[in-house]
N, C-alpha and C positions, 0 to 999 in steps of 0.2 A: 495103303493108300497114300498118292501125293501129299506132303501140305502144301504146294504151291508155292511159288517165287513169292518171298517178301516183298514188301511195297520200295524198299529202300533200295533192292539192288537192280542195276541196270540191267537193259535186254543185250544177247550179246553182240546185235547185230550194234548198239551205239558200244561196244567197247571198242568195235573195231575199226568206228567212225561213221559219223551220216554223212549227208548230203544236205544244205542248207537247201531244201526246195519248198513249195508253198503247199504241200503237206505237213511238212516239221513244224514250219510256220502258224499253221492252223492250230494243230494237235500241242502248242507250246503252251506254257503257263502267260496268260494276258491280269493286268491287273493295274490299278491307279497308284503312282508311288504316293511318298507322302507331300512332292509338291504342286499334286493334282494332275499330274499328265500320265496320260496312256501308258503303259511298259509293257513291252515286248522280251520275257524270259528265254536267253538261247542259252543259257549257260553248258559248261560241263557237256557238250553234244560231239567233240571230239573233230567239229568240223574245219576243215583244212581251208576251203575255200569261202569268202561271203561271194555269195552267188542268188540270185532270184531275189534278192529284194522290195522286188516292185510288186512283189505278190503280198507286201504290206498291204499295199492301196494307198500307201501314206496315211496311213489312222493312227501307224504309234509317232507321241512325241519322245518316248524316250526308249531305246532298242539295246539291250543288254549282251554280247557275245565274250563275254570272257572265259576263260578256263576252256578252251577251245586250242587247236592244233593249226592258227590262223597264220602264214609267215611273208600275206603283204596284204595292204589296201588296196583294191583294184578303182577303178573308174565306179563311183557308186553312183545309182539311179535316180532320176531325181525325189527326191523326196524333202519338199518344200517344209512340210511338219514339223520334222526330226529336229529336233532340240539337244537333244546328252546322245551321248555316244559312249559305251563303254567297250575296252576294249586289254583288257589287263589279264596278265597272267596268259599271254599267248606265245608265237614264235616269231613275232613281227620286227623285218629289217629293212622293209622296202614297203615306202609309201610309191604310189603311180603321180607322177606326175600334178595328172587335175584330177585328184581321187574326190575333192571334195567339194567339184565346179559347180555341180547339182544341187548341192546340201547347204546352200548359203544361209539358213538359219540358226545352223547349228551354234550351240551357245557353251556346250560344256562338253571336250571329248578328254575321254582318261586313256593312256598309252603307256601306266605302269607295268613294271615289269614285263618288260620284252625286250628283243634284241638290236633294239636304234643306236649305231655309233657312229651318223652324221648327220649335225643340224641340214646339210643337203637336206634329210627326207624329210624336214618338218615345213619344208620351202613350199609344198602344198597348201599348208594352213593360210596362206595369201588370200587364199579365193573366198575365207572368213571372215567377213567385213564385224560379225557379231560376236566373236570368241569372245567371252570374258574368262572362262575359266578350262587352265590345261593341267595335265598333268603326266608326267615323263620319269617320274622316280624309278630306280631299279633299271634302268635304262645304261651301259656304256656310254653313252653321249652327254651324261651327265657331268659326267668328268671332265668333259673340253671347259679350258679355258674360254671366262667372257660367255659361257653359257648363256646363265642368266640375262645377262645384259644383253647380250642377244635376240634372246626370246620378248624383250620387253621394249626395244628399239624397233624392232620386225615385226611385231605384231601388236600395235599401237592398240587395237581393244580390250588387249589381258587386261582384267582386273586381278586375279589369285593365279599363280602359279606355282604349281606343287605346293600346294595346301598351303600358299605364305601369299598373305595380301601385298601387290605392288604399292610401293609410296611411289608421291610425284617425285620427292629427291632422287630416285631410282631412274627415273623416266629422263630428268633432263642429264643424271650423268652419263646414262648409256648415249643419248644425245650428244653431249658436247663430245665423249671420246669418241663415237664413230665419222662424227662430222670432221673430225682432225686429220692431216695427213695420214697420221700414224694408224690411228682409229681405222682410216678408211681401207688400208690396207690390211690391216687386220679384220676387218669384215668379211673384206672380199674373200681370206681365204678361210673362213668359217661357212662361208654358205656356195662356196665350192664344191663338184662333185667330187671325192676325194680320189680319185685315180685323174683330174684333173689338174694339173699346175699353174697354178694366177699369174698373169702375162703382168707384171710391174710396168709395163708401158701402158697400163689402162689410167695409172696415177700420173707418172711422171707426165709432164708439160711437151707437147712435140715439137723435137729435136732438127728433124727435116720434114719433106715432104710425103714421105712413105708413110713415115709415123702422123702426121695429118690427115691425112686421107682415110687411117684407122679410125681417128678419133671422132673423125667428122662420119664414119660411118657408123660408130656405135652410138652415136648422141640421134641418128637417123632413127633407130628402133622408138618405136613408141614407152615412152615411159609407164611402168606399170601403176594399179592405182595407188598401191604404198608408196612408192617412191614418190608421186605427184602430191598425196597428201603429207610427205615428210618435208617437199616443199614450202607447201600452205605452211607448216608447223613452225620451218625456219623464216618465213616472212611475219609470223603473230608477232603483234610487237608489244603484247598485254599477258598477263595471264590468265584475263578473261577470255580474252580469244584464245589462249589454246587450248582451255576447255572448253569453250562450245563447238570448236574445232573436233576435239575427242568425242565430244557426244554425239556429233550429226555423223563423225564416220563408225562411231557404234553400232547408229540408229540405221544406221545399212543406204545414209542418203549418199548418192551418184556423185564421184567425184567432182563430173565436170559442175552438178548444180552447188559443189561446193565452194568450187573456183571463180565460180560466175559471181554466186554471192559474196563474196572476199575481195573479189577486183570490182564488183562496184562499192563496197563501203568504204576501199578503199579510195576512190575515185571520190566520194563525196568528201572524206575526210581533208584528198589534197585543195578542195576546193575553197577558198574563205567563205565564202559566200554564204557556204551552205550551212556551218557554224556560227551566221551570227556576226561574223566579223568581215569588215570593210575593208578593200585593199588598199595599201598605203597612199596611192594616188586619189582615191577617194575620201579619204578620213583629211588629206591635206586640202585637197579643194573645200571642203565642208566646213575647216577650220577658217581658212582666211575666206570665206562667202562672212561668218558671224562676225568677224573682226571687218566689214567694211560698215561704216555708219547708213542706218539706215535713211534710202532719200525720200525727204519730206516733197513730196506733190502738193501745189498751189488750189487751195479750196477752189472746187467751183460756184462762182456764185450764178444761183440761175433767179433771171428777175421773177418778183413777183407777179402773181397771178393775179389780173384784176377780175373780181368778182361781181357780179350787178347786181348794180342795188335793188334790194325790194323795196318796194314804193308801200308802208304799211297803213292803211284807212283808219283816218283819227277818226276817236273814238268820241263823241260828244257827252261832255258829261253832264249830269243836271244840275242845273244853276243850284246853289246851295240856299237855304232858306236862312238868311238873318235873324237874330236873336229878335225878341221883342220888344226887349229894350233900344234897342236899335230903331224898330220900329217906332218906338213913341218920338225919339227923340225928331225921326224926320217928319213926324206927322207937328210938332210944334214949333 
């Protein structure tokens, strides 16, 4: 008699690879992690492609496919939910473009150990207004120069990447050197597609009119939301403001309601008025107004009111009676 396949070993139809579809999906392991959101178990399925997604329904926040035969991110569905992303230990070298247009909530994707060796493919992660936490270890691309400071200029919501918390020191030096000539050139060719070569005339200042006509043509292209909010960042002139800055584009708020609110409190602050304080034309006239003596106005005198007289009804009083002495004296 049979004993039966063990519980431990696989069917051999997953040796040979599945098919991510919303049967697997079903039939998968579901369960609560430990920071309360939904989990979706794909692990070890041998699957090549993420495909069918949307047969989540958007119920899990957090979706598990590692140990998987995975070797690119396609256009993912939307799935507003999706929070972590786990994605380690596959054959991944090629992110799609807007792999992650859909999934603007997502808060924490892992991309250990796979095959990424150019920050080109992490140029995706833009469309992450919420990313705090990434991670790329085991990765080729780790090794490029300015890495780091890459990942941490580019994607202004990292808080932890590759398991090491960002400091703000981190943040304004990758800042000041990409903002530098040198810096800027050196950006540009980090996040270049790498069989692409960086046209030097994007930096240099135009020479003639051919070279203007470039210039004035790529400054035409809409500027993307990063780049508009590394604006805002180089205009804060506090360090308060560049974190509330950091927190409202964490908070996933619209660049433009960002810029709106920045150019009016900027607007109030150029204003005196609005602080409190008097324009100097004002505060001089004010001064020589107290310094002229003030003029003394001539009393009005207004005549008296003549009042009429009451006429008051004397009063008759009664004759007083004389002592009795009195009396004798006139009776003798």
């Amino acid at each position: 008699s049979s004993k039966g396949t063990p519980k431990t070993q696989r069917p051999l139809a997953l040796l040979a690879g599945m098919r991510l579809n919303a049967e697997l999906i079903t039939q998968s392991q579901q369960s609560v992690n430990p920071i309360k959101q939904r989990h979706l178990n794909l692990r070890a399925f041998k699957i090549a492609l993420i495909e069918n997604l949307a047969a989540t329904r958007d119920y899990f926040e957090s979706i598990d496919l590692s140990d998987n035969d995975i070797a690119k991110i396609p256009l993912l569905p939307p799935l507003p939910r999706l929070r972590s992303l786990l994605l380690c230990n596959n054959r991944i070298s090629r992110i799609e473009e807007k792999a992650f247009d859909e999934v603007k909530g997502l808060v924490s994707l892992v991309l250990s150990n796979n095959k990424i060796e150019s920050l080109f493919e992490l140029g995706a992660l833009r469309a992450l207004p919420k990313l705090e936490r990434l991670t790329v270890v085991e990765n080729p691309v780790v090794k490029t120069k300015y890495y780091r400071q890459y990942l941490i200029y580019t994607f202004p919501s990292l808080r932890i990447v590759d398991f090491t918390k960002v400091k703000e020191v981190e943040r304004k030096e990758a800042a000041t050197f990409f903002t530098s000539p040198a810096g800027a050139k050196v950006y540009l060719e980090l996040q270049a597609r790498p069989d692409v070569q960086v046209d030097e005339a994007m930096l240099a200042p135009p020479e003639n009119p051919t070279m203007q006509e470039q210039a004035t043509a790529k400054t035409d292209e809409a500027p993307s939301a990063s780049d508009q909010y590394r604006q805002l960042i180089a205009r804060a002139k506090t360090l308060d403001e560049i974190n509330r800055l950091e927190k409202a584009f964490a908070d996933g708020i619209p660049i433009e309601q960002l810029e709106a609110e920045f150019n009016k409190a900027a607007e109030v602050e150029s204003k005196p008025e609005a602080n409190g304080v008097k324009p100097a034309e004002d505060v001089a006239m004010s001064k020589s107004e107290e310094q002229k003596p003030a003029e003394v106005k001539p009393a009005e005198v207004k005549p008296a009111e003549e009042k009429p007289t009451e006429e008051k009804p004397t009063e008759e009083k009664p004759a007083e009676e004389k002592p009795a002495e009195e009396k004798k004296d006139a009776a003798s």
